[in-house]
BABA-293073 format. One line per 5 residues: their letters; for each residue x, y, z of C-alpha. Coordinates in pm, 1 decimal. Example, Ala and Ser with C-alpha at 12.3 -4.5 7.8 and 13.67 -1.06 7.14 Angstrom:
// BABA-293073
as> 1230.0,-450.0,780.0 ~ 1367.0,-106.0,714.0 $
END
This chain:
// BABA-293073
xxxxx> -494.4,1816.4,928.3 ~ -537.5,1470.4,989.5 ~ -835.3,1230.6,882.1 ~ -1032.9,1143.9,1255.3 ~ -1071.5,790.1,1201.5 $
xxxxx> -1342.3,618.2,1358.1 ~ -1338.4,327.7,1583.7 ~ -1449.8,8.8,1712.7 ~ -1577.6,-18.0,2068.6 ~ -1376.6,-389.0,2172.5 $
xxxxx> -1591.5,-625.6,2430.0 ~ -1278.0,-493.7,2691.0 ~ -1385.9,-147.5,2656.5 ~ -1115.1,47.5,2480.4 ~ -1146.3,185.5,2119.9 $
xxxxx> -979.7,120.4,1798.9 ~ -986.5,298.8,1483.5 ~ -1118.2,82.6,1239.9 ~ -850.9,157.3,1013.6 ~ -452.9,102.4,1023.9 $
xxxxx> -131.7,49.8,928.3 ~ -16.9,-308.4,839.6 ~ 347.0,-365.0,921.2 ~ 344.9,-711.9,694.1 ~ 685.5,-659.9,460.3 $
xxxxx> 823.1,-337.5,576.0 ~ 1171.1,-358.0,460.7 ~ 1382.8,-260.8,735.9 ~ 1546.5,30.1,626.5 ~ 1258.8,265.2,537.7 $
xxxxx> 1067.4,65.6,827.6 ~ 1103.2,358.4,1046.7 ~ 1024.8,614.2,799.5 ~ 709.8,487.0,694.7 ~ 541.5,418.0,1044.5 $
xxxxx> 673.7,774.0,1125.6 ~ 481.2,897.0,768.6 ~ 148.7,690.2,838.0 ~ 120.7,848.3,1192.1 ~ 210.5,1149.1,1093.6 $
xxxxx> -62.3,1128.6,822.2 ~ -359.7,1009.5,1066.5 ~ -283.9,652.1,1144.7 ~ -332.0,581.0,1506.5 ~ -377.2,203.7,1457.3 $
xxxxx> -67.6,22.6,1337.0 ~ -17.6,-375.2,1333.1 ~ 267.7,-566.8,1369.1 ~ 419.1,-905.1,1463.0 ~ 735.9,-1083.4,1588.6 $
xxxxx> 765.3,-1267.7,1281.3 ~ 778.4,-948.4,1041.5 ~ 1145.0,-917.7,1198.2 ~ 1083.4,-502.8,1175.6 ~ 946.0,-430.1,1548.0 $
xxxxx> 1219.6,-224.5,1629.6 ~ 1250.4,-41.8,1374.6 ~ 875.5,20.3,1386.4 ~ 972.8,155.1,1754.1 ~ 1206.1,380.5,1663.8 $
xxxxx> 935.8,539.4,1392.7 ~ 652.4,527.0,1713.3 ~ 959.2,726.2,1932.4 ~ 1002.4,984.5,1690.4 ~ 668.9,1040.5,1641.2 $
xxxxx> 615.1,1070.9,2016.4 ~ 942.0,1286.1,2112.8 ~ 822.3,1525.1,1843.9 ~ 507.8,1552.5,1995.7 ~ 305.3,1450.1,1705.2 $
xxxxx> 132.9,1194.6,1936.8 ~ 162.8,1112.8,2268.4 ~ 141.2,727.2,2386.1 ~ -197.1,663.4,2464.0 ~ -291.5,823.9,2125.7 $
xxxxx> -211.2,490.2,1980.7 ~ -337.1,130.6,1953.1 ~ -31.9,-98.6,1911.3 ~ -151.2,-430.9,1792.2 ~ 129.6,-729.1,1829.8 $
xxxxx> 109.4,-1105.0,1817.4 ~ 318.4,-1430.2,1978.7 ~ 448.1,-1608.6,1724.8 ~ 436.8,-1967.8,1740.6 ~ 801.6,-2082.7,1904.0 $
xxxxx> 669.7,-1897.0,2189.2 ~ 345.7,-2085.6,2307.0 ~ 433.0,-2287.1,2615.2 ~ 331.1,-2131.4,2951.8 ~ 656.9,-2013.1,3069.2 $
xxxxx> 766.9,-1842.9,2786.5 ~ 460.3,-1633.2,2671.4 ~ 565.3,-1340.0,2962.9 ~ 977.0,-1299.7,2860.0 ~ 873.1,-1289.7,2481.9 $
xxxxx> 603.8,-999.3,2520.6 ~ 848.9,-865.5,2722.3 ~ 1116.8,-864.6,2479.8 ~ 891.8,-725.1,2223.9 ~ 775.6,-433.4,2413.9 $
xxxxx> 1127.9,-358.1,2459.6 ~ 1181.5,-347.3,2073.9 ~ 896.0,-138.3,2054.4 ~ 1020.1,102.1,2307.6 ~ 688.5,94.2,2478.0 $
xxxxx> 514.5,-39.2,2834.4 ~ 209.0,-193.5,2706.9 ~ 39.7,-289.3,2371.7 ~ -328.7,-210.6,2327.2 ~ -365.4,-571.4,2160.0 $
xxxxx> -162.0,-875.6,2221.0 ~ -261.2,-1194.2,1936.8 ~ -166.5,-1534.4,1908.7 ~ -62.3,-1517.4,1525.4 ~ -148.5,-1879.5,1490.0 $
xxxxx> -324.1,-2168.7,1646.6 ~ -6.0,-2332.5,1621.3 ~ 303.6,-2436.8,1863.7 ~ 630.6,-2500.5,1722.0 ~ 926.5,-2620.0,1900.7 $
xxxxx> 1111.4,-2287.8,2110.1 ~ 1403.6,-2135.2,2002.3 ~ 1605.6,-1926.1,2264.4 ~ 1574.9,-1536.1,2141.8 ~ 1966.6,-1506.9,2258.9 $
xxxxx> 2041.5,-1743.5,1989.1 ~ 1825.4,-1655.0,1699.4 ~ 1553.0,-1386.4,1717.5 ~ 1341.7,-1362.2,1506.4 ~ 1324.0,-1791.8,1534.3 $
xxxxx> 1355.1,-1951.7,1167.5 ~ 973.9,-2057.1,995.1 ~ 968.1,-2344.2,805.3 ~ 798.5,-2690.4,676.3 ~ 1132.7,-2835.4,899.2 $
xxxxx> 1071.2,-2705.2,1200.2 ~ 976.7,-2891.3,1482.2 ~ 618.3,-2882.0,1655.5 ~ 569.4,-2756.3,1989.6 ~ 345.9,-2934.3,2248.9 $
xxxxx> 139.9,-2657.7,2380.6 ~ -205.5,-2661.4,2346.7 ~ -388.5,-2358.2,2270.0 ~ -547.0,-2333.2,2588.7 ~ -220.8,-2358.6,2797.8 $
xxxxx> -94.1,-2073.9,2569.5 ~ -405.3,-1848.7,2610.3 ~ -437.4,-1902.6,2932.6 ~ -63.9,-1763.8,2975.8 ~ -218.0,-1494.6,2755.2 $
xxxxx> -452.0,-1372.5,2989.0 ~ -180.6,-1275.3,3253.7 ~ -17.5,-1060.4,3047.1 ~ -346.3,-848.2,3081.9 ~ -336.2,-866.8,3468.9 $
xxxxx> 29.8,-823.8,3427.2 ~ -27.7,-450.6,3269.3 ~ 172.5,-603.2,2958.6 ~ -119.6,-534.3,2750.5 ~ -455.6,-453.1,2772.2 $
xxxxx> -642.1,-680.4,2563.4 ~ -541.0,-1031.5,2381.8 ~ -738.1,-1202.8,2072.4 ~ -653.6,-1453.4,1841.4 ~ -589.1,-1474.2,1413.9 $
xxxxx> -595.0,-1707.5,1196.0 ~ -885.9,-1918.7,1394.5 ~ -1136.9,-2121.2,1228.8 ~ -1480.5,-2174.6,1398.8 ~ -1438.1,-2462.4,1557.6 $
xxxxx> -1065.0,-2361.8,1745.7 ~ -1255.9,-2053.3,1886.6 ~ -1579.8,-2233.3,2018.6 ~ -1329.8,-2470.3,2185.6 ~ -1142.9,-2142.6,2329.4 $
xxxxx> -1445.4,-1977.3,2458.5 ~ -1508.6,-2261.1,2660.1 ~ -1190.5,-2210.3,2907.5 ~ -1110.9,-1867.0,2812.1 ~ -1129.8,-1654.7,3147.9 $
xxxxx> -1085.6,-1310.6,2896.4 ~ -1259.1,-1345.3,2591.2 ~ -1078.1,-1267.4,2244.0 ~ -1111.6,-872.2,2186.2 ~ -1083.7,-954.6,1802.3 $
xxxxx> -1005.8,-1218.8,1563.8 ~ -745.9,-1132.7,1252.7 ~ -791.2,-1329.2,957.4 ~ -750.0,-1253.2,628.8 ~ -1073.0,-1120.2,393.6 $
xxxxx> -1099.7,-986.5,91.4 ~ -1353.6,-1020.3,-176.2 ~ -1194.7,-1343.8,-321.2 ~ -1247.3,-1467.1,70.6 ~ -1544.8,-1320.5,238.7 $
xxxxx> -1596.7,-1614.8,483.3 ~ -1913.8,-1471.7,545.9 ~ -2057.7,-1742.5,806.9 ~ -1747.9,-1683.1,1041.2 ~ -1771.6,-1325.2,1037.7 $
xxxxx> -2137.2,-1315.4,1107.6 ~ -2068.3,-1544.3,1399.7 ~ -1772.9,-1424.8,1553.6 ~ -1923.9,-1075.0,1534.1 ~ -2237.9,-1205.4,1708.2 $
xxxxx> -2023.3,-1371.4,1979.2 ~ -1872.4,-1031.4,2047.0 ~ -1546.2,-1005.8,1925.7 ~ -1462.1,-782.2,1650.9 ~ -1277.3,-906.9,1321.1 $
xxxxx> -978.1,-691.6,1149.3 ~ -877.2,-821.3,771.2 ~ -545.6,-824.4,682.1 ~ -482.1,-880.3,314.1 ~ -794.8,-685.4,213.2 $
xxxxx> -644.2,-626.7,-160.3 ~ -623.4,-993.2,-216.2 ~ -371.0,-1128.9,-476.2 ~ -158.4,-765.9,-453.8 ~ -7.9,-887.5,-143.1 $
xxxxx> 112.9,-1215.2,-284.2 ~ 255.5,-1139.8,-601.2 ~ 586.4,-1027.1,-476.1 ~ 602.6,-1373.0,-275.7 ~ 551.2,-1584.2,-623.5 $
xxxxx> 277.5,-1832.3,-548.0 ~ 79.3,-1979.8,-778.3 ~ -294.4,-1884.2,-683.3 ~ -176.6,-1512.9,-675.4 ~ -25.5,-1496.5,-1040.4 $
xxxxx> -311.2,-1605.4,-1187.6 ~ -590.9,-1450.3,-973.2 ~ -723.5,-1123.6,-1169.4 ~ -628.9,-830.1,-965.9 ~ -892.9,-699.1,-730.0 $
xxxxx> -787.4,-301.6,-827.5 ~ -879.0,-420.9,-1195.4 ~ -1185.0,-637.7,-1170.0 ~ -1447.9,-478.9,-1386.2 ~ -1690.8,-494.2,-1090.0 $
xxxxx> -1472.3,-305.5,-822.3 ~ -1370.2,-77.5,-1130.2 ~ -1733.5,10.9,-1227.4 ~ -1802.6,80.8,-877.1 ~ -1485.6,342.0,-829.2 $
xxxxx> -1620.5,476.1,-1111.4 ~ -1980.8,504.7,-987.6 ~ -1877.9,673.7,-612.9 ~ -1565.4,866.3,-769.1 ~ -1319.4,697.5,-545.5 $
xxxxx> -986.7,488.0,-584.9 ~ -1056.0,126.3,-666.7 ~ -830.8,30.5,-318.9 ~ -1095.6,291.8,-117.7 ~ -1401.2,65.9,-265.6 $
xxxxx> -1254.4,-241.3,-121.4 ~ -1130.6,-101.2,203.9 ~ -1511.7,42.4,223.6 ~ -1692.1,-272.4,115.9 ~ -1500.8,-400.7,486.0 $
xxxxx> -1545.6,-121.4,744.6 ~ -1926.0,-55.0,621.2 ~ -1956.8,-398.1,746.9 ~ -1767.3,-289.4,1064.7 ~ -1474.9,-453.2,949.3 $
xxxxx> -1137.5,-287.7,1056.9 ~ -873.0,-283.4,774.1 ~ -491.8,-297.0,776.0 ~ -360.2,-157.1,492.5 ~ -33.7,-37.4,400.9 $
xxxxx> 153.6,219.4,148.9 ~ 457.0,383.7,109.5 ~ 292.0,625.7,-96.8 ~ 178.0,959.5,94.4 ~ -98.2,984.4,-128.9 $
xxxxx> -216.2,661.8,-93.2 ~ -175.8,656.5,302.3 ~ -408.6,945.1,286.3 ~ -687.3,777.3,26.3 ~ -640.7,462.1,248.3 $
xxxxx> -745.2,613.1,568.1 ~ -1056.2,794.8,412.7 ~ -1255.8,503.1,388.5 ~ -1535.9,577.6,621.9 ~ -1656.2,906.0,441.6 $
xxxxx> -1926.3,762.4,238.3 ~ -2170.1,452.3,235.3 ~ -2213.4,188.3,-78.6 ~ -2557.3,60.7,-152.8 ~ -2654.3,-251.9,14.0 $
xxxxx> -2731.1,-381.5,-360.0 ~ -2307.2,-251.2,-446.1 ~ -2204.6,-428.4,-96.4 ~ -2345.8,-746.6,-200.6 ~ -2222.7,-715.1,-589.8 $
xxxxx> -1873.1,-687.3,-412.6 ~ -1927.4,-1004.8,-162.8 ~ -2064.9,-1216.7,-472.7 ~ -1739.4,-1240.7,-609.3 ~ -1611.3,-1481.8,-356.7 $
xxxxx> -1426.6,-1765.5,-461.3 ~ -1342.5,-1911.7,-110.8 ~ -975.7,-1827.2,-250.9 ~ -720.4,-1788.8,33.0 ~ -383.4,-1695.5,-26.1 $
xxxxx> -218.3,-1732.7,326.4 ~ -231.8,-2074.0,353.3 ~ 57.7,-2242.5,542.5 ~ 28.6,-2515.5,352.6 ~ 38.6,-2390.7,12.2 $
xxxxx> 435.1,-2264.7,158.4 ~ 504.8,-2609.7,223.0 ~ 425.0,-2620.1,612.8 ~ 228.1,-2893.3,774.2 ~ 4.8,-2697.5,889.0 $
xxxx> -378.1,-2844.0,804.6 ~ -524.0,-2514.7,1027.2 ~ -796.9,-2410.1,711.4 ~ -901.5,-2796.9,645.0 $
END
């Protein structure tokens, strides 16, 4: 029987579960597999991107699903994002298309712009997904013109609500001024090393819900080799999210993932353990003490690991 996860009512009116399936470094050849496991275990929310170069495969994993009637469609909240070669007006529509296709699907339930950023196009015939690095030419869209071409994909049917990640206070205040649809969410990545506490409380207040990504911290990065993640202490062994695991009888990852959605936080996870999938998704099943939330925030260190510019890219978006 599967975990009934509970949701987040979006300023556009639809629902989504406040906990998912990240799709951030699913290899390609157990892509399908896993999406196919996670929905089979519960997971109605899954999150994906052009750039993680698996969407298809992620599609074939949502089709199986579907034709074995596990779910049906609309059971579903299929979060996507433009990635940066893709910003100017004209070429916002053909890309979402394209991506739909992949993921064998007529609409997504959440369309982002991945980052504040335009970079120079690159035709999908020739290379798809484009290339990403410190080299590679900037674009000259602005972020209006590129949510503005945004917004039609809603009136297009294409998807049914847009938002924005990897935004910093002042980009979104700017946005809000033109924006015709206002951001369903904002993406961005919190943990307890990186609570960013002042933009959550204010983008929450503005109406637009935030999802984490990266809520483990350093576990994501290690495999990638920087610097600030080797010698971070791991989140699953601080003392202080041990103690509390300890204290509530729950995994160390479940305290974390809590210490977000009790703050109505929506949380991206991943696994390729079945076990796991299934501790991951029950995180809404019991409540931490306000005095245990706010042991868990105090261990900030304003440390963010997904900083383009700490992979080289010119890319001063966090300054």
């Amino acid at each position: 029987m599967s975990v009934q996860t509970p949701t987040i009512k979006l300023n556009n009116g639809t629902e989504m579960p406040i906990v998912g399936f990240g799709l951030w470094k699913l290899d390609t050849k157990t892509c399908a597999d896993q999406v196919y496991s996670a929905i089979k275990s519960g997971y109605r929310l899954l999150d994906g991107a052009c750039i993680y170069e698996n969407e298809s495969q992620c599609g074939d994993g949502v089709a199986r699903a579907i034709n074995e009637g596990i779910v049906k469609r609309e059971d579903l909240f299929i979060v996507s994002k433009l990635w940066n070669n893709f910003h100017d007006a004209d070429k916002v529509e053909p890309i979402t298309r394209r991506q739909l296709q992949d993921w064998k699907i007529d609409y997504f339930d959440l369309f982002l712009m991945h980052f504040p950023i335009s970079l120079e196009y690159v035709d999908p015939a020739v290379q798809y997904p484009p290339p990403d690095g410190p080299e590679f030419p900037p674009g000259r869209a602005s972020v209006q013109e590129t949510w503005l071409a945004m917004e039609k994909l809603v009136s297009a049917g294409l998807t049914k609500g847009i938002g924005i990640s990897n935004f910093n206070g002042g980009l979104i205040l700017d946005l809000l001024k033109y924006a015709n649809i206002r951001p369903a969410t904002l993406q961005i990545e919190h943990h307890p090393y990186l609570t960013q506490e002042q933009l959550v409380n204010w983008v929450q207040g503005q109406g637009i819900a935030i999802t984490a990504y990266s809520s483990f911290g350093p576990s994501s990065y290690v495999e990638l080799d920087t610097e600030d993640a080797k010698h971070t202490p791991l989140l699953f062994e601080h003392p202080a999210v041990v103690q509390l695991a300890e204290k509530y009888a729950k995994t160390p990852a479940q305290i974390v993932l809590r210490w977000a959605t009790q703050r109505g936080i929506a949380v991206i996870p991943k696994s390729g353990n079945t076990q796991r999938l299934a501790q991951n998704l029950s995180v809404t099943d019991f409540d931490l003490s306000a005095e245990d939330l706010k042991s868990i925030s105090a261990m900030n260190r304003n440390l963010r690991f997904n900083d383009p510019m700490k992979f080289g890219e010119p890319h001063p978006i966090f300054f």
